[in-house]
C-alpha positions as CSV (number, residue, x, y, z in Angstrom):
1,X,-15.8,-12.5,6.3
2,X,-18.7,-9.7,5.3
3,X,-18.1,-7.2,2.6
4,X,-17.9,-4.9,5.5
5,X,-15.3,-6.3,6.8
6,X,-13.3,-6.9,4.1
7,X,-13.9,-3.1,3.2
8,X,-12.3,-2.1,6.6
9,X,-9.6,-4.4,6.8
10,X,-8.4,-3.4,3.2
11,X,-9.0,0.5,4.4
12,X,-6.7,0.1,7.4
13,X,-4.0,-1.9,5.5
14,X,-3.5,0.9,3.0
15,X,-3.6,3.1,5.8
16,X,-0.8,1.3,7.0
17,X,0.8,0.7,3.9
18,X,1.2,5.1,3.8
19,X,2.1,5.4,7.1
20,X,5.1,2.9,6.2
21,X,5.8,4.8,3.4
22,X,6.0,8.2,4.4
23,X,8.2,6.5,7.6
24,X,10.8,4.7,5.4
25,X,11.1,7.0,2.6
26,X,10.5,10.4,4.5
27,X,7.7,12.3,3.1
28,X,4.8,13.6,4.2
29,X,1.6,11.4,4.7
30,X,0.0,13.3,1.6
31,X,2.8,12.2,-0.6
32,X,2.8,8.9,0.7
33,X,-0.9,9.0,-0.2
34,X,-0.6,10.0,-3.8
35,X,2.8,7.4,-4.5
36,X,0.3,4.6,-3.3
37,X,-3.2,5.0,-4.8
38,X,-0.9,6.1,-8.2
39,X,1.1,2.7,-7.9
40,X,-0.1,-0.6,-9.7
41,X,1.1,-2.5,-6.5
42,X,-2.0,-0.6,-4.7
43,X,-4.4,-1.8,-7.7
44,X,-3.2,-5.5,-7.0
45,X,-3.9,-5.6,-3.7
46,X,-7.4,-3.8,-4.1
47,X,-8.0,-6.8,-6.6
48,X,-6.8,-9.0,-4.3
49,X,-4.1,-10.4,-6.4
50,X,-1.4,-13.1,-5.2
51,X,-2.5,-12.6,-1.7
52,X,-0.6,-9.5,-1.4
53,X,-2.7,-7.9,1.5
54,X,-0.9,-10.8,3.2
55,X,2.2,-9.0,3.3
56,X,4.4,-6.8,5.3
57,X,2.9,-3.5,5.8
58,X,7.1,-2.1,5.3
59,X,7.2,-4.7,2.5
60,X,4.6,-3.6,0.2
61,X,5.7,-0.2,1.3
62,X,9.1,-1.1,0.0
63,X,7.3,-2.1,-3.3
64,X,5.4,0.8,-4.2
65,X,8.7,2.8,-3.7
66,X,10.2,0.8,-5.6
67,X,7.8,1.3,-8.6
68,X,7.4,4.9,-7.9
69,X,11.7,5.6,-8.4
70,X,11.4,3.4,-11.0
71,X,13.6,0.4,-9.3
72,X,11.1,-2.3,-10.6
C-alpha cells in the first residue's frame, strides 16, 4: 500500500470514527471532532499502534468516549 493510500484510508477511518461518535453519544460533528483528535486513542491509531485502525468504527468510537468522560 502507497503512502497515499495509507493517508486516505486513515483520513476516512477517523472520518468515520466522528461520525460514530457524534451518532452514539449525540453531539454535533464539531464536538465529535475535537473529543477525537484531543483523545490518546486517536494518537494510537495515527501511530498505528496494536492494529487499532483494524477496529470497529462504533468500537473505537466507544473508546475515545470512554477516555473523554473519564471511564478509562
Amino acid at each position: 500500500m502507497t503512502e497515499e493510500c495509507k493517508l486516505v484510508y486513515r483520513g476516512e477511518k477517523c472520518a468515520d470514527i466522528i461520525n460514530s461518535i457524534s451518532e452514539l453519544y449525540g453531539v454535533t460533528l464539531q464536538e465529535a471532532t475535537d473529543i477525537y483528535y484531543e483523545s490518546q486513542t486517536s494518537d494510537l491509531i495515527e501511530e498505528g499502534v496494536a492494529d487499532l485502525h483494524c477496529r470497529s468504527n462504533k468500537y473505537l468510537a466507544t473508546l475515545v468516549w470512554e477516555e473523554h468522560s473519564g471511564s478509562r
